[in-house]
C-alpha positions in Angstrom: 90.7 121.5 53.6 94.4 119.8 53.6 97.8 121.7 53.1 100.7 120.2 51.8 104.0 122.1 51.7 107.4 121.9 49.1 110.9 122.7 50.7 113.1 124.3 48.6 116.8 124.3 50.1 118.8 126.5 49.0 121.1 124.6 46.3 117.8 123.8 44.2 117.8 124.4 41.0 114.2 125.8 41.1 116.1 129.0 42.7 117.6 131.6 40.9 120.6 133.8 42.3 121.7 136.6 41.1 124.7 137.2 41.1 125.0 133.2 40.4 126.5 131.5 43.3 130.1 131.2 42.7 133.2 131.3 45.2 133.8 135.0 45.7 131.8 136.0 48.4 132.6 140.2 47.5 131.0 139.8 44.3 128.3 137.0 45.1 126.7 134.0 46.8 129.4 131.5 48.1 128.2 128.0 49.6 128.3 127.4 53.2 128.8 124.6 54.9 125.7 122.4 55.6 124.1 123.2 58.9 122.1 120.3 60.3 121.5 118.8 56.5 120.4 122.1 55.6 122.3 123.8 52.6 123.0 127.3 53.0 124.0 130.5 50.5 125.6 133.4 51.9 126.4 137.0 50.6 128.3 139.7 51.6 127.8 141.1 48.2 126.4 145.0 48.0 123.0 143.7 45.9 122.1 140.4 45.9 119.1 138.3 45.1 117.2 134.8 45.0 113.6 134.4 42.9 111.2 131.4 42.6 108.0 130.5 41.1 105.1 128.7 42.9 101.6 128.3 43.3 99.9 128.3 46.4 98.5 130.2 48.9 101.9 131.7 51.1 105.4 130.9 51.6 108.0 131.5 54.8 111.7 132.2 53.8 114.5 130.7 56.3 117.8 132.1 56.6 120.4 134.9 58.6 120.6 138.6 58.4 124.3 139.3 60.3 125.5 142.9 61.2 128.9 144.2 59.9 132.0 143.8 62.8 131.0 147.5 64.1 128.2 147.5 66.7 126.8 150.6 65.3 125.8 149.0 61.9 122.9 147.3 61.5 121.9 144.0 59.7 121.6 144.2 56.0 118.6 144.9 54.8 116.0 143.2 52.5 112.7 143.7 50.7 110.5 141.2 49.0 108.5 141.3 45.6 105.8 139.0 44.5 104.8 139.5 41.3 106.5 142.5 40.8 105.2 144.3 43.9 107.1 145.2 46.9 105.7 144.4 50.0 105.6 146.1 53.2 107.0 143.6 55.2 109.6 144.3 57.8 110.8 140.8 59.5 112.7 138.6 57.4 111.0 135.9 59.3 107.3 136.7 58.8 105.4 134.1 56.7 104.0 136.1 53.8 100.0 134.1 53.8 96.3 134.9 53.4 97.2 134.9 49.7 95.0 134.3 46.5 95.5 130.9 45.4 97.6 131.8 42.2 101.0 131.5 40.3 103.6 133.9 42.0 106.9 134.7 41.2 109.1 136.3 44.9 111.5 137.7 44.7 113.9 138.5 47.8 117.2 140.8 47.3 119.1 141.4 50.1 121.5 145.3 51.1 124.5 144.7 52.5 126.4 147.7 51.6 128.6 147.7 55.1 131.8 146.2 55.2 131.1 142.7 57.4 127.5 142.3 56.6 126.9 139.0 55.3 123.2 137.3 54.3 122.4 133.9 54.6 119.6 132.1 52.7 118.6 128.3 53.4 115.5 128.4 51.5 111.7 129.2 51.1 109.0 126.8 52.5 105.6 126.9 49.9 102.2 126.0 51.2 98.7 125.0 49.6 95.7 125.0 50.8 93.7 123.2 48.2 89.9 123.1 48.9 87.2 124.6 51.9 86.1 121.2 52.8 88.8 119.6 55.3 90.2 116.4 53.3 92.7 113.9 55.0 95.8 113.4 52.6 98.7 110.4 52.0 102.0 111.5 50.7 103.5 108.0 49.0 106.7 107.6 47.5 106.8 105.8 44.4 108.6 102.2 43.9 109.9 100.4 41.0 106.5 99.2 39.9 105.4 102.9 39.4 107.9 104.6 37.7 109.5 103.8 33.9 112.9 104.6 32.1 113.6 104.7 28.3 117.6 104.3 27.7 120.4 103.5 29.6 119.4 104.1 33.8 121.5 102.4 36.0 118.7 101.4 39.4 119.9 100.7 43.1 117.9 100.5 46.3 119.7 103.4 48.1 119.0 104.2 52.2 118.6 107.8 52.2 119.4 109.6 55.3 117.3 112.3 54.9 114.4 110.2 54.8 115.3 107.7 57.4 114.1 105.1 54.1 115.7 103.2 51.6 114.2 104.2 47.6 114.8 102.8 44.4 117.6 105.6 42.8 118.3 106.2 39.0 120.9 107.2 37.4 121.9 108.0 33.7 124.6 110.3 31.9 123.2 109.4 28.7 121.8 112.3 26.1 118.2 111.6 25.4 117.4 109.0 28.6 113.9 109.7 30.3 112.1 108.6 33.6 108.6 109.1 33.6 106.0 108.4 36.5 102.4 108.3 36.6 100.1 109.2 39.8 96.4 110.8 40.6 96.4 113.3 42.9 97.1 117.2 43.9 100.9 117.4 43.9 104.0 116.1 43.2 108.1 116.5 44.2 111.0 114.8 42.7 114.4 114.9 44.7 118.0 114.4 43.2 121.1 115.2 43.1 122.8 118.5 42.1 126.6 118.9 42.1 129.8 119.7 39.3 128.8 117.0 36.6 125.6 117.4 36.2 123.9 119.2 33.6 120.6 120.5 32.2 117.3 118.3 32.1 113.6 118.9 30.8 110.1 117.9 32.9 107.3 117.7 31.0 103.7 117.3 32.8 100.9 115.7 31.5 102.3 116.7 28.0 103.1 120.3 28.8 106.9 121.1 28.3 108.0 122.9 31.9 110.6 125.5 32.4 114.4 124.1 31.6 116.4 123.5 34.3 120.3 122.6 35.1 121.6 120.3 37.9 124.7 122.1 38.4 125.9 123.2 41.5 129.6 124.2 42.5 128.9 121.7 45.6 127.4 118.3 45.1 124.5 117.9 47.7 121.4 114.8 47.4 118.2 115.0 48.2 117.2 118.4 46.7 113.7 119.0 44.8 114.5 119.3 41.4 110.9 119.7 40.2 107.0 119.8 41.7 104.0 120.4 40.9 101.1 121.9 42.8 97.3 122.6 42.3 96.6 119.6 40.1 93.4 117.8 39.6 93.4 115.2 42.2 90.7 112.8 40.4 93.3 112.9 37.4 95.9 111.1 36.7 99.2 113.1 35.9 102.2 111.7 34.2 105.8 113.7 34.2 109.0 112.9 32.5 112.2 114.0 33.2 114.7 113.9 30.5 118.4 114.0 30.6 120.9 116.5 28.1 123.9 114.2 28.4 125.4 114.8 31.8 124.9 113.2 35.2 121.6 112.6 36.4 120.4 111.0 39.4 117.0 110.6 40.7 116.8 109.8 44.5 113.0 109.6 45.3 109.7 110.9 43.7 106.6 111.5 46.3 103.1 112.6 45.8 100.2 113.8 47.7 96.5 112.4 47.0 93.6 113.6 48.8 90.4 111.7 50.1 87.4 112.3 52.0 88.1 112.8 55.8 86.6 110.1 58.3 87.6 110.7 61.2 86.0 111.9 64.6 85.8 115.5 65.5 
């Protein structure tokens, strides 16, 4: 079997807040300031909430419940829907696994009805397990030679801290410019950049038009998956596009996972 996990930090726009982040932290999510590289949302609202849609088999969420200034008050509270079902789950920091492999929506709302009480979210980490019989896996990135542009795309070799490597990066504000990649294998994440000038931006994979997304984000912040794709057919080969709707776009690095037949020793 091989597992390969997608990182979702909080300022991706594969999240959905509600209320939308914004800079009044009585009436919504606020940004924080990053904490070791990691990208954090925080709440003091009364009802607040962040959804996502994956498939996989479970997912761990990452973040802070903090109690209001009086001792006697608790944390702010929190339940957790996938699918539309709440689950009985009472630690914020509990993977939810042992799940069908399937398409899920979560998702997590947090209480803070105290004066003081403030909820932090960093992110949710997804995991699939794809197969019974144990495979050994590569996770490439792609380079120039693997990946194609239609319009105007400005290309740089860029080191990117985050990955202690230096990728090719693209980037367009053009209406109507596309990237597209091609690759055989089981999964796939992009990672750009989300920040004030960006905009909105369509994926298509393998022909099939994907959910619309925007790039906007109050902050800037890099490296941030801004699309993936699990549970494909890894003797296949997959092609995406990403398309621009006219306002910054900028594509960092694109990575995917391929799995072969395990060789090794016990």
């Amino acid at each position: 079997m091989s597992e390969y996990i997608t990182g979702l930090f909080a300022n991706s726009p594969l999240l959905t807040y509600t209320p939308p982040v914004g800079f009044d932290a009585s009436t919504g999510w606020v940004n924080k300031p990053f904490v070791d590289e990691e990208p954090q949302y925080v709440t003091s609202a009364p009802k607040a909430s962040v959804s996502f849609d994956f498939c996989g088999d479970q997912f761990e969420l990452s973040g802070f419940l903090t109690p209001a200034i009086s001792d006697n008050t608790p944390p702010c509270d929190f339940n957790v829907t996938i699918n539309g079902v709440l689950q009985h789950q009472n630690d914020f920091y509990s993977p939810y696994n042992d799940l069908p492999l399937d398409h899920y929506h979560v998702e997590l709302t947090f209480f803070c009805p105290h004066q003081g009480q403030q909820a932090s979210f960093a992110g949710p980490a997804l995991v699939e397990t794809q197969g019974t019989v144990f495979m050994s896996q590569a996770n490439p990135y792609l380079d120039t030679s693997q990946i194609y542009t239609l319009g105007p795309w400005t290309e740089k070799p860029v080191y990117q801290n985050y990955f202690a490597m230096t990728f090719p990066q693209y980037t367009t504000t053009d209406l109507g410019s596309t990237l597209a990649y091609r690759f055989k294998g089981v999964h796939t994440q992009v990672f750009g950049i989300v920040g004030p000038n960006c905009g909105e931006y369509v994926v298509t994979l393998d022909g099939q038009l994907q959910p619309p997304h925007n790039l906007y984000n109050p902050v800037g912040g890099d490296v941030t998956v801004i699309f993936f794709a699990q549970e494909l057919d890894n003797d296949k080969t997959h092609t995406v596009t990403l398309t621009n709707l006219g306002k910054n776009m900028t594509i960092q690095a694109i990575q995917y996972t391929k799995l072969f037949p395990y060789t090794g020793g016990k």
